[in-house]
Steps between C-alpha positions, in 0.01 A plus 500: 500500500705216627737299226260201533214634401677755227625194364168289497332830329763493245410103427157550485514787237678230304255247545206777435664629138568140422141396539494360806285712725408197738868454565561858539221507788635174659836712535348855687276226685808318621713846594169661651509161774848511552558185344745424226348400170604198303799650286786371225785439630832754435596460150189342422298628212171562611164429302341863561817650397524221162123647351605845609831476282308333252180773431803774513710308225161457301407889508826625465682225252799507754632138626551579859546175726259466792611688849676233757403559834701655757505842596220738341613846307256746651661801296300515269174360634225675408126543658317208584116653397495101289419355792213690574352194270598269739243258646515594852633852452160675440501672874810656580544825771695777266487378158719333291671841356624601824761242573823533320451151357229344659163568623370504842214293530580176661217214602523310173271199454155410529357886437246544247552661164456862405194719580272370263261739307203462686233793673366463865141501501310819635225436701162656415444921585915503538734665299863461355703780322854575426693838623836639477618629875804566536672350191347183510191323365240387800238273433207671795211254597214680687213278630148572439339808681404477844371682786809677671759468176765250484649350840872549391753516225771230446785506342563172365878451361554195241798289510740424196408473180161580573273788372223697681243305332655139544515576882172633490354170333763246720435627820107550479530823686200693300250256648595453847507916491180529333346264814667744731471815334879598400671667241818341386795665248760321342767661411650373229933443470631467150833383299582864497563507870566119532570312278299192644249740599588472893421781764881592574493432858884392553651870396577751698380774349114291496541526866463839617164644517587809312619381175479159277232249485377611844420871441316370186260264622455773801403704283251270268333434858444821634394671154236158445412533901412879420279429234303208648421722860668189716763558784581119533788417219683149516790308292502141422752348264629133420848407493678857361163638554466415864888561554387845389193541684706461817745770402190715451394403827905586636477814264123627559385391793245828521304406188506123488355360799532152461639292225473114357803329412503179296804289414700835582815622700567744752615888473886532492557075456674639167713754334653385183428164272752322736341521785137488343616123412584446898211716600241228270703168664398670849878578584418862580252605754409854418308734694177384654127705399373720738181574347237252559558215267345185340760255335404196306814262382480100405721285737642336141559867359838399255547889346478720844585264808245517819728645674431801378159485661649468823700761459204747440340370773711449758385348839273285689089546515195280480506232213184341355488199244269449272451402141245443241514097370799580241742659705582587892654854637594653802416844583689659806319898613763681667470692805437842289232344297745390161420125357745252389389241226712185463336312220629133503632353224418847291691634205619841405164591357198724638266286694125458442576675158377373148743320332430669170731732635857444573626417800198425658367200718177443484498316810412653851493720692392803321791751538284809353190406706736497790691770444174723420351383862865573639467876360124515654603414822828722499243831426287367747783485783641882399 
C-alpha cells in the first residue's frame, strides 16, 4: 500500500466515524484515480477530524482538541469493516476484513444499493430448491421436463454483495434457461468467507484447482452434473463471479467447457488486495481464457475497467455492430469461435437483466440469452 493512499484511507476513516460518509467516499474515489483529493493544509485543523474529536469527547467526557493534519498515526489503526456502509463500497473483490485497514473493493460511485430482498420468478412446470454441496448453500433451477433432459448445467457465480437469489432475479437467467432447456446453480458466497460476500478470486490459494474456492465449485458441478444425467457443465459469473469463472476455466478446463464472463477479470491479473486494485483499473493484464469464452463488459464500466475484457480476449477476429434502439455494441468472434461484447456507454451491471435485481441493466443485449446460445453452439462444435 503506497503512503498516498495509506494516508487518504486513514482520512476517510475520519470522515466515516465523524459522519461524513460522502466525504469519506470522495477521498478512496480520489486515491483509487490517482488524483489528490482536496485536503487542509499542514497544521490546519480539519472538519472530519473537528466532529470526530467532538462525538469522542461526547461519549467519553474527555476534552481532547481536534487532530491537525499532517502526518497520520497508523499504529494503532484498526479494521476498516465501517466502510463497508459506504455508498459506493457495496462491490468490493476480497472483502472488507481482509485488508489490514481497508477493504478491497474499489469502483465507488454510481453502483446500486444492496441486494434487495426480492425472489426471481419461476416459470411454469420449473423448479427451484436449495442444497448444501460442498459447504455452501446453492440455489438449483431445473426447467420444466422435456424430451432428452436438460441441455446443460451452468454455474452461474454472483458478484459482491450479492446472494444466489438476487443474481438469480437481476440477471433473468431462469427464463432465458427455461426457453432453452438449462439447469442453472448458484452457488452462494457468504460474510463467513467474505466479508462482502465476493468469490475470492485475487488469492492464491483460490487459484489452484485442487484446493480453495476452485475445488469447491468443482465439486458443486460435477456432484449437480451427476444427478441431472448431463455431460455439458459451464461457469458464468459477473464481476468476482466472472473473474472466478475464468479461473475455473484456467483451473478445470476438463469439466467446464465454455464459460460467460460479465464485467469480470482475467486468471492470474491478481494476487493480493494491492494488485486486485491495479488488476480492476486495467493495469494488470493477466492470463488470457483458453476455453471458449463469451465476455460482455460496458465501454463506461467505472468499477472493473474494459480493459479487462481485452485482456480475456486477446486478438483480432470478425466484429459485428448492432444494437437494439437504446443502446449500440460491438461483438468481435474470434478465430476459435469465443465472442467479445463491447457494450457502449454500459455500466458495471448485467445486461438485458431486470433491474429488480442489483446490478443489472435492463437494456440490451440479453447476456443470458446469449450466453445460453453461446453454450449450444460450443456442444454442438465438440
Amino acid at each position: 500500500m503506497t503512503d498516498n493512499f495509506a494516508t487518504a484511507l486513514s482520512r476517510a476513516l475520519k470522515s466515516t466515524r465523524a459522519g461524513d460518509p460522502g466525504a469519506a467516499t470522495a477521498i478512496i474515489q480520489s486515491a483509487l484515480s490517482g488524483r489528490t483529493a482536496p485536503q487542509p493544509a499542514e497544521g490546519e485543523e480539519c472538519g472530519p477530524c473537528a466532529r470526530l474529536a467532538a462525538a469522542h469527547n461526547a461519549q467519553t467526557g474527555t476534552t481532547a482538541r481536534p487532530a491537525r493534519h499532517g502526518t497520520p498515526d497508523f499504529g494503532g489503526m484498526p479494521d476498516l469493516s465501517a466502510f463497508s456502509g459506504l455508498p459506493g463500497m457495496e462491490h468490493v473483490p476480497g472483502g472488507l476484513g481482509n485488508m489490514p485497514a481497508m477493504g478491497n473493493l474499489p469502483g465507488m460511485g454510481n453502483l446500486p444499493g444492496r441486494a434487495p430482498a426480492r425472489t426471481a420468478p419461476v416459470p411454469a412446470g420449473a423448479h427451484v430448491e436449495t442444497r448444501q454441496i460442498a459447504g455452501r448453500s446453492v440455489r438449483l433451477f431445473t426447467p420444466s421436463p422435456r424430451e432428452g433432459g436438460v441441455q446443460g448445467l451452468v454455474l452461474m457465480l454472483h458478484g459482491c454483495t450479492q446472494s444466489p437469489e438476487d443474481f438469480a432475479l437481476g440477471t433473468a437467467m431462469d427464463l432465458a434457461a427455461e426457453r432453452a432447456g438449462y439447469a442453472v446453480a448458484y452457488p452462494g458466497q457468504t460474510g463467513a468467507h467474505n466479508m462482502q460476500s465476493c468469490w475470492n478470486w485475487f488469492r492464491p490459494e483460490d487459484q489452484g484447482a485442487h484446493g480453495g474456492e476452485p475445488a469447491i465449485l468443482a465439486t458443486i458441478a460435477r456432484q449437480l452434473a451427476g444427478e441431472l444425467g448431463t455431460g455439458h457443465v459451464y461457469a458464468a459469473g459477473l464481476s468476482a463471479g466472472g473473474a472466478m469463472a475464468a479461473v475455473l476455466a484456467e483451473t478445470h478446463p476438463d469439466l467446464f467447457a465454455a464459460v460467460g464472463i460479465h464485467s469480470g477479470l482475467p486468471a492470474g491479473s491478481a494476487q493480493d488486495i494491492p494488485s486486485a486494485f491495479s488488476a480492476m483499473r486495467g493495469e494488470r493484464a493477466g492470463r488470457p481464457v483458453t476455453v471458449p469464452a463469451i465476455v460482455f463488459h460496458g465501454t463506461a464500466d467505472g468499477t472493473v475497467s474494459p480493459r479487462n475484457a481485452h485482456a480475456l480476449l486477446p486478438g483480432d477476429g470478425v466484429e459485428t455492430r448492432d444494437g437494439d434502439g437504446t443502446r449500440a455494441w460491438s461483438r468481435l468472434t474470434t478465430a476459435t469461435g469465443s465472442e467479445l461484447w463491447l457494450i457502449d456507454g454500459a455500466g458495471h451491471a448485467w445486461s438485458g437483466g431486470n433491474a429488480s435485481g442489483s446490478y443489472a441493466d435492463a437494456a440490451g443485449p440479453d447476456a443470458s440469452a446469449e450466453m445460453l446460445r453461446f453454450f449450444t453452439e460450443t456442444a454442438a462444435r465438440t
